[in-house]
N, C-alpha and C positions, 0 to 999 in steps of 0.2 A: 724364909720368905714363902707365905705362901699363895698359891696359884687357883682361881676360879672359887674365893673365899668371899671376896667384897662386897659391900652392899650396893656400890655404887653402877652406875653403866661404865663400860668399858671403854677405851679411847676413841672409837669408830661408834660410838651410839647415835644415831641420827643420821647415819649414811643408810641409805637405800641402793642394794646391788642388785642389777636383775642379769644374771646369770645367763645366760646364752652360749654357757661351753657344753661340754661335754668326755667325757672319757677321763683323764688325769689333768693334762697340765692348768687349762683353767677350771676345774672345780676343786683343785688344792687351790689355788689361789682365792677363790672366792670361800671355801673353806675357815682359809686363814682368817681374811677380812672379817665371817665371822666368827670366830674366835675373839678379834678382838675388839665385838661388840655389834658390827654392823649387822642389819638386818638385809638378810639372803631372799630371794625368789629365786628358784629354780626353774625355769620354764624348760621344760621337757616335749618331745614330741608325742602322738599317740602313744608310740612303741617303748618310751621311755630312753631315757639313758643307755648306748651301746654296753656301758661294765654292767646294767641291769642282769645283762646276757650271757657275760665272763664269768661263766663257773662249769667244774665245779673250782674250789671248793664252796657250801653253802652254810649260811647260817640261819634256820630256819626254811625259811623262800627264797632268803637273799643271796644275792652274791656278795661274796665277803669281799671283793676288787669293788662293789660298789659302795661298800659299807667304809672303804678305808678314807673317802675323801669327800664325805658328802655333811656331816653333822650343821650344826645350825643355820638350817636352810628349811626353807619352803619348798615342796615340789607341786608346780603348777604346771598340766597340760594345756596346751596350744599348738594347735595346727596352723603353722603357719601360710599351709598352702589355701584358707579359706580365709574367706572376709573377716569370720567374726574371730577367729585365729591372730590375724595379721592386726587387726584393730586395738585388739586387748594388749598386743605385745609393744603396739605401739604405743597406745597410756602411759603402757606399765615404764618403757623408756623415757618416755616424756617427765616422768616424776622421778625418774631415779638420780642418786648421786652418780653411781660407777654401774657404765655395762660391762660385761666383760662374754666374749662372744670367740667359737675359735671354727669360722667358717671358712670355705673356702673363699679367700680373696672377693671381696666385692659381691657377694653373694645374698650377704642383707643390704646393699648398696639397690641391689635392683629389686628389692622388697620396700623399699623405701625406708630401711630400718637401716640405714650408714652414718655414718659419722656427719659428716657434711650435712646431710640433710636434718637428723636431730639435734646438732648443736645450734640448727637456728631456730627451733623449738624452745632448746633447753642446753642455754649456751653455757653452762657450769657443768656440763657433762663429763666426766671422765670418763674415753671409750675407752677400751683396752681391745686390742686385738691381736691373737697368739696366730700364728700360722707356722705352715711347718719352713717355708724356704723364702718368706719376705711376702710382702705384698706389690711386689715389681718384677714384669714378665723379664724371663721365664720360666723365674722359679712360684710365680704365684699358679701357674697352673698344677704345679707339683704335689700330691697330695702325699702329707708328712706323719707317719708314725714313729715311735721311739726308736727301734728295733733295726729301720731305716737309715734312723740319720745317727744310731750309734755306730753304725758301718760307715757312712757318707762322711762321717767328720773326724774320721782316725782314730778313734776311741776303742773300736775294737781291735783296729790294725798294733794296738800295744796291751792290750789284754789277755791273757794268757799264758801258758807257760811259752818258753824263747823257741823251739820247735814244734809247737804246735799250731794249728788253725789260729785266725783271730776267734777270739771270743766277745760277748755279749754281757755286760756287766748284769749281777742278776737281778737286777731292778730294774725299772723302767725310769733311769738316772736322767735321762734327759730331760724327760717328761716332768719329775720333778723341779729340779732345776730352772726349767722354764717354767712353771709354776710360782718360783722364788723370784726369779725376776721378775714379772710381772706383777708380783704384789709388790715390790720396791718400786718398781714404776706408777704404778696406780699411787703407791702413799706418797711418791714425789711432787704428782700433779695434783692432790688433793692440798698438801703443804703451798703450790704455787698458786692454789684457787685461791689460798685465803687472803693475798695481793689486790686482787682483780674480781674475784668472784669469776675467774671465767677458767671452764674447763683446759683438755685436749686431750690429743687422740696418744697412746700407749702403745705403740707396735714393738714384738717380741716375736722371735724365730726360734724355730726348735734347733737348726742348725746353726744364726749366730750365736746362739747360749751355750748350745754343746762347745761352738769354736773358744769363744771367750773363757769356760770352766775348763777346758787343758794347761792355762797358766802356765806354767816352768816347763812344762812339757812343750807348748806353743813355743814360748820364749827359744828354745835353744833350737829349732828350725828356724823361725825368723831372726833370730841373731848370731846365732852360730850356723846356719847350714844345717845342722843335725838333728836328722827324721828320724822321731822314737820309732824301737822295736822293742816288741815285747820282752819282759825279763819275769816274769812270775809274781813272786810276789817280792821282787827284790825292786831297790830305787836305783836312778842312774846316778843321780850323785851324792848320796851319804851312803855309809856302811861304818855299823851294819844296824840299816831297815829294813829290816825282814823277818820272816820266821823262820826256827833256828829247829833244830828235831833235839827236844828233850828226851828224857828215861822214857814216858809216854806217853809222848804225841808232839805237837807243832807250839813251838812259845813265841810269839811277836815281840821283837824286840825294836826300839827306834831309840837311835844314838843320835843325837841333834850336833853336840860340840866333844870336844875334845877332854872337855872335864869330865863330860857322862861315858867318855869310852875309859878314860881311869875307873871312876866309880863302878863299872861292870866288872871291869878285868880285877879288881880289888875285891867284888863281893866274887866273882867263882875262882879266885885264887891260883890269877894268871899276873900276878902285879909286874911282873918283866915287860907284857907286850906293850904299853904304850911309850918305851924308850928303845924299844927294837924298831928302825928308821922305817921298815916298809909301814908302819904301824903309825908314827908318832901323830901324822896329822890326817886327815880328812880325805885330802888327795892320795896323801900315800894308801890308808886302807881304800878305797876304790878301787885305786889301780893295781893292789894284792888280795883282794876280797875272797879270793877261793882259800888262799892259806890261813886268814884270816878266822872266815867262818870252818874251817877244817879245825881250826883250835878250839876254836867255843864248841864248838859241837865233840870233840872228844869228852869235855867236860861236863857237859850240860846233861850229857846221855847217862851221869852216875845218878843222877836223882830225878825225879817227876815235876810237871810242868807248874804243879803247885806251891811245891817247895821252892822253887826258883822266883817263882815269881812276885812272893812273900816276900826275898832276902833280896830279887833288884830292885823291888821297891822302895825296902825298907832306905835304901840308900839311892834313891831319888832317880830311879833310870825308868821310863816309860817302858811299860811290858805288858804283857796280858793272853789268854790262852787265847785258841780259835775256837769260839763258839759258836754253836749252832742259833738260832731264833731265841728259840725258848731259851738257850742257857742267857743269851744275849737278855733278856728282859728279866731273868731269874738275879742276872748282877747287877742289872741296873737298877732293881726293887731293892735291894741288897746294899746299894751304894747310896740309898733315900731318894733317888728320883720321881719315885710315884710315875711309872711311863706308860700307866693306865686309865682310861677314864669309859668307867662303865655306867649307862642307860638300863636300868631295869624297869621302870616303870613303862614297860610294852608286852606285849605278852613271850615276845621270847629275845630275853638282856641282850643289848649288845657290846662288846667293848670296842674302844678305838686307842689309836696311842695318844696319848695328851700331846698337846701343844708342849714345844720345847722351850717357849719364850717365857722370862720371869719379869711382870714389873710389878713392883713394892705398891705405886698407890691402883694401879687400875688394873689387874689381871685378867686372863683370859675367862671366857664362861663358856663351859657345857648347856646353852640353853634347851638344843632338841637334838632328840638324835636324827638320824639322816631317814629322810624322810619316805613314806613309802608312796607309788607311782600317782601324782597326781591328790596326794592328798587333801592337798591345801588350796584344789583350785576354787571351790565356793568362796573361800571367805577372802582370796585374793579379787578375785573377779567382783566381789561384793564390794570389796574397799576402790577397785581401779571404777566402780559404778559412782560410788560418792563424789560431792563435786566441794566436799567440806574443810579438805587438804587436811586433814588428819593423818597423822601416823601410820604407818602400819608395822608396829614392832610387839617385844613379848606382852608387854604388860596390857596393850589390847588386845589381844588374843582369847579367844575362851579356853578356860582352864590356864591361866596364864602363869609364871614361875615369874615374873618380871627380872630382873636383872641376877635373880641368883641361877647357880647350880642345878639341873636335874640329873646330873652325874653325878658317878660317886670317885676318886681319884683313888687309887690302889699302890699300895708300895708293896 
C-alpha cells in the first residue's frame, strides 16, 4: 500500500485552512490536515514563527524544530496589529473551511477575528482553538507551554527513575498530543458540517489532553485511590515490561498474557518458571517481579541484545533494543516503513518524517515543503484581492505539481 503515489486529490481537497497557530501543537495539526490534502495558509507575524528562532540545530537557515511541522502550507505575513494586516486576515477567515488559531483566550475576539463574530460571516466555519488551560477564567489567563503542563498534569511526577527527580518526557508529547486532538476534532466537525452545512467552534487544552492521555495511569487514582510514582522504565501492572540488561546493553521486553510469558521462558530455557506459583500468573509476577527479572537477567547476560532478540521473536514475544534516533529510523527503513519524505527541489533538501497514516484509495501528498518566511504572501494577498471565488490550491499555483508528490519517500 502505497503512500503519497495517487493521481487523485486527497480526502481534504477543497478545504481551506488558515492557520493562525504557531510553535507545535497547532501547526502539526494543520500540518496533518495538509497532508491529507487540504490546502494550508500560514499567516505568520512580521517576526515569523516563534520555532523560526529555536535553533540551533539548523538546516541551512532553518531551524530544523521549524522544519518538523510546517510542510504543505503557505507562509503568508500579516500584521495583525495594522488595518491592512487585520483586513487581509479577516478575507482570508471569511473564505476558509477550518481556522485553527492558539492565542491567548479571546485575543482575536477583540480583533474581531473570534469565533462568534466570523461564524456569522461564514457560518460553515470550523474554529479550532488550542489553549494551554481552557478558555474559562482562571485558567484562560494562564499562559501554556509543553514543559509546564508536563509538570502541572503529573506526567513528569511518574517519569523517571523511582528515586529520582521527576522528569520531562523528551519530546514535547503534549504539544503533540494536543495537536492529535485537534485534528480529530476539526475532522468531527467537518463530518457534522456535511448534515447542516454549518460549522463550530473546536476547543482543545494542553492540560485536558495531557489529563485524558495518562489513561490506566488516570484510571487507577480515580478508581482505585492510587497516585502513580515513578518506576523507570518498569509498568505498574504487567511484568515483565520493561528493559532487561542483556550480554550488551538494554533489551525491552513487553509480556502482554500469560501464554507470551511461557513462550519467553521456553525461548531462554527457564521452561520451570511459569509453573513456579509466584510466577504462574500476571499478578503473581508483579507482586515477585524483582525475583523474577533477577532470573531473566542471569540468563539474558550470556548472549547479546541481538541474539535474543531474534530468538523472542522468533516465537512471538514483543522485544526490541534501545535505540537511539538514527538507529530508530535505521529499523524502521529496514522494517519497509519509508519514515522519510525528502524536498530537494530547493536549494538546500529538506527531509521530514512521513505521514504515519496509510489509505489505499486517497493517500497523503508531500505537495510543498515548509515554507520559507512570508513567501507566499503576493500570491495569497492576490487571490484574497479577487472577488471570482476561485480556489486557491496546488494546481493554481505557479509552478504547480498539482495533486502529486514533490517529495521523494526514503526506506
Amino acid at each position: 500500500m502505497s503512500r503519497g503515489r495517487a493521481s487523485g486529490p486527497g480526502p481534504l481537497a477543497g478545504v481551506l485552512v488558515a492557520d493562525f497557530s504557531r510553535v507545535l501543537a497547532g501547526p502539526l495539526a494543520t500540518m496533518l490536515l495538509g497532508d491529507l490534502g487540504a490546502t494550508v495558509v500560514k499567516v505568520e507575524h512580521p517576526e515569523g514563527d516563534d520555532t523560526r528562532r529555536w535553533g540551533p540545530p539548523y538546516s541551512g537557515s532553518e531551524t530544523t524544530y521549524y522544519l518538523s511541522v510546517n510542510r504543505n502550507k503557505r507562509s503568508v505575513v500579516l500584521d495583525l496589529a495594522t488595518p491592512g494586516g487585520l483586513g487581509a486576515g479577516r478575507r482570508l477567515a471569511e473564505r476558509a473551511t477550518v481556522l485553527v488559531e492558539n492565542f491567548r483566550p479571546e485575543r482575536l475576539a477583540q480583533l474581531g477575528l473570534g469565533y462568534e463574530e466570523l461564524s456569522q460571516a461564514n457560518p460553515g466555519l470550523v474554529y479550532c482553538s488550542i489553549s494551554g488551560f481552557g478558555s474559562e477564567p482562571p485558567g484562560a489567563s494562564l499562559a501554556g507551554y509543553d514543559f509546564v503542563v508536563q509538570a502541572m498534569s503529573g506526567l513528569m511526577s511518574m517519569t523517571g527513575p523511582p528515586e529520582g527527580p521527576p522528569h520531562k518526557v523528551g519530546v514535547a508529547v503534549v504539544d503533540v498530543l494536543t495537536g492529535l486532538y485537534a485534528t480529530i476534532g476539526i475532522l468531527a466537525a467537518l463530518q457534522a458540517r456535511q448534515h447542516d452545512g454549518r460549522g463550530q467552534r473546536v476547543e482543545v487544552s494542553l492540560l485536558g489532553c495531557a489529563l485524558s492521555s495518562l489513561v490506566n495511569q488516570a484510571s487507577s487514582y480515580l478508581n482505585a485511590g492510587e497516585v502513580p510514582r515513578p518506576m523507570g522504565n518498569r509498568h505498574p501492572s504487567i511484568v515483565p515490561y520493561e528493559t532487561l540488561a542483556a550480554g550488551d546493553g538494554q533489551l525491552a521486553v513487553a509480556v502482554g498474557n500469560d501464554g507470551q510469558f511461557a513462550a519467553l521462558c521456553r525461548a531462554v530455557g527457564l521452561e520451570a518458571l511459569p509453573s513456579d506459583p509466584r510466577f504462574a500468573t500476571n499478578p503473581d509476577r508483579v507482586l515477585h517481579r524483582d525475583e523474577l527479572v533477577g532470573a531473566l537477567e542471569t540468563v539474558l547476560a550470556t548472549r547479546p541484545v541481538a541474539d535474543w532478540a531474534a530468538r523472542l521473536r522468533h516465537v512471538g514475544v514483543a522485544c526490541g533494543p534501545v535505540n537511539d534516533v538514527a538507529g530508530a529510523f535505521e529499523e524502521a527503513e529496514r522494517l519497509g516503513l519509508a519514515p522519510r519524505a525528502t524536498f530537494e527541489d530547493r536549494p538546500h533538501p529538506v527531509t521530514t518524517v512521513a505521514n504515519p497514516i496509510r489509505l489505499s484509495a486517497s493517500p497523503v501528498h508531500y505537495r510543498r515543503p515548509p515554507p520559507r518566511l512570508g513567501a507566499d504572501t503576493p500570491e495569497v494577498l492576490a487571490w484574497l484581492d479577487r472577488d471570482d471565488g476561485g480556489p486557491l490550491d496546488d494546481r493554481a499555483a505557479g509552478g504547480a505539481t498539482g495533486d502529486r508528490d514533490i517529495a521523494r519517500e526514503e526506506r
